[in-house]
C-alpha positions, 0 to 999 in steps of 0.5 A: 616392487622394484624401483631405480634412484636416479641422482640429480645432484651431488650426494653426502652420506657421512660416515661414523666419525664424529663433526662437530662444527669449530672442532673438525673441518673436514666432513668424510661422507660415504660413496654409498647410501646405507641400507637404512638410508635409502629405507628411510627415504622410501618409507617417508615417500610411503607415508607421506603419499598415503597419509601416515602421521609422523608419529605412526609411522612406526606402526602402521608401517613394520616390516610386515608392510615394508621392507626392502629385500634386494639392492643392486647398482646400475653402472654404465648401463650395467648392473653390478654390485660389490666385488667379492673381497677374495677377487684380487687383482694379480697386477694393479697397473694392469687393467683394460684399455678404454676411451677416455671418456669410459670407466676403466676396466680391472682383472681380477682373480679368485684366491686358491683356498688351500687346505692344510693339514696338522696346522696349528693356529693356537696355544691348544696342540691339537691338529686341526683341519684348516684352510688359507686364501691365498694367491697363486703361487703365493704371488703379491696382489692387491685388493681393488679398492671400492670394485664393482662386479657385473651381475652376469659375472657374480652369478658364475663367481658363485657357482665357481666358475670363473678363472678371471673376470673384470671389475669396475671401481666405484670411483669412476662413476662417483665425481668428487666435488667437496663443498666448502662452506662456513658459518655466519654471524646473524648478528654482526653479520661477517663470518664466525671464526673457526667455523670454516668447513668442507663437505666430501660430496660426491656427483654420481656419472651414469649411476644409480641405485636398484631397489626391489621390496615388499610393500603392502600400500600403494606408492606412486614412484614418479616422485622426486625425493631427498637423499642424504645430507642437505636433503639433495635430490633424486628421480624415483623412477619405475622398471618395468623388467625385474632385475635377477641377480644370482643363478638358482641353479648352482651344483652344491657340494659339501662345500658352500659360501655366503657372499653379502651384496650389502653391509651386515650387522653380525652380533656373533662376528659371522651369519647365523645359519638357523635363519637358513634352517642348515647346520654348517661349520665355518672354516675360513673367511674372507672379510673386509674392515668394519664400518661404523653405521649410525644415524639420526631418529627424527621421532625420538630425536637422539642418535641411534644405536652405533654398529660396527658393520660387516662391510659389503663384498664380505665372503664366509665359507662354510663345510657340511655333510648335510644337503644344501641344495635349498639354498638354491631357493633362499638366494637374496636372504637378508641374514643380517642381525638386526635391522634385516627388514632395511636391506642389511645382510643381503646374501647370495649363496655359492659353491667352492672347492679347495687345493691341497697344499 
């Protein structure tokens, strides 16, 4: 099942730091729902519809029942997801002229991997066979910041045919529109000192959110439903095309890449490959800086587990002798550790090949 969220007003995901009311006052929120998020809200709508106790949800719907196997976005009538982290743009004032009223357009490139020879990158003296991202002709670049990719555009980024290609930036489709507020005493009934504060709010323009899933109960998804904090509201609605996102049809070598279209939570710091059915050896990554996930358990009301999670966008490359064409047909695998079932560690598979130095 495939459905789209449409937001009606502003949004506030709030990140890992701590806000305690009279100590901060200042509540960061991220531009992006989590996975868990937005598979909290869906399973409360599933249950809700069909009748679930609160205290059964857990049971009566496991994975087996539902969970969320795809998560795109929806741009400018486009669909994109996070920029590869080893697309770089080569100059960060150069970017495509557009209408005012039109969100900007970035070049970007892939990074050369470079194979190198004899290296040495520990106190062990042993030559090694290593690989470094790195720019052409070891010019300066810059990272864009929150970057979106065309789904179009990935699919040739996978297959590694893609000398340069345009990225959008998140920020240009997500308005801030911080939201003051502060506490009151009911009893005196005038403001309670230090406790003034404002929330990091967000006002989606020409955006929302894909979701495909496995659901084994009906769901009627004309609904209007709560998101995030303060339980703002959003437009659940139907698509009637499926959405594809990566190409089936990539020429392996011996080479291969994992690119993550969502946060991951890794235990060992990279993919396990058993969840692949494949032996590979990893030589090189390309990954972003960790984030801090957690949340609320409304059932046994304390705070759940804090992960430092693989940020979307991150990309591990990978060597073998063996034949990995069957990738081909395991694109959208979620390879995440834990909570996989929630739409963490979503991952397309690509090819690459290398320069040497």
């Amino acid at each position: 099942m495939e459905l789209r969220i449409e937001p009606l007003d502003t949004l506030f995901f709030r990140d890992g730091k701590p806000f305690s009311m009279g100590e901060e006052t200042w509540a960061d929120s991220h531009l992006l729902p989590s996975p868990s998020v937005i598979y909290g809200m869906l399973r409360t709508a599933i249950a809700t519809q069909n009748g679930i106790p609160f205290e059964d949800i857990n049971d009566l719907l496991g994975k087996e029942v539902f969970s969320i196997i795809g998560i795109y976005y929806r741009a400018n009538n486009q669909i994109v997801l996070p920029m590869p982290l080893d697309l770089v743009s080569y100059d960060k004032e150069a970017y495509i002229i557009k209408a005012e009223n039109e969100a900007k357009e970035y070049e970007v490139k892939p990074l050369e991997i470079r194979k190198i020879e004899n290296a040495i990158f520990s106190s062990i003296k042993s030559a090694i066979k290593s690989y470094l991202l790195v720019a052409k002709n070891l010019e300066q670049v810059d990272a864009i910041e929150d970057g979106m990719i065309i789904s179009t555009e990935l699919s040739k980024y996978l297959a590694n045919e893609i000398l340069t290609t345009k990225a959008i930036k998140l920020t240009d489709f997500l308005m801030k529109e911080p939201k003051i507020g502060i506490a009151r005493d009911d009893m005196m009934r005038n403001a309670d000192e230090g406790m003034l504060y404002r929330v990091d709010m967000k006002r989606p323009k020409e955006f929302q959110i894909g979701v495909v899933f496995h659901l084994t109960i009906p769901l009627n998804p004309n609904t209007i439903l709560k998101l995030g904090g303060e339980g703002k509201t959003i437009n659940l609605l139907a698509t009637r095309i499926p959405t594809k996102i990566a190409a089936q049809n990539i020429v392996f070598n011996n080479r291969f890449k994992i690119y993550f279209a969502t946060p991951a939570i890794l235990l060992n710091g990279q993919p396990d490959l058993s969840k692949l059915g494949i032996e590979a050896k990893l030589v090189a990554a390309c990954v972003g800086k960790p984030i801090s996930l957690g949340g609320f358990d409304l059932k046994e009301k304390k705070a759940k587990q804090m992960y430092r999670v693989v940020p979307a966008g991150s990309v591990f490359y990978y060597e073998t002798p063996n034949d990995v064409t069957i990738l081909n047909d395991k694109q959208g695998t979620p390879l995440s550790d834990e909570q996989a079932e929630q739409g963490f560690g979503i991952a397309y598979f690509g090819t690459w090949n290398y320069i040497n130095k």
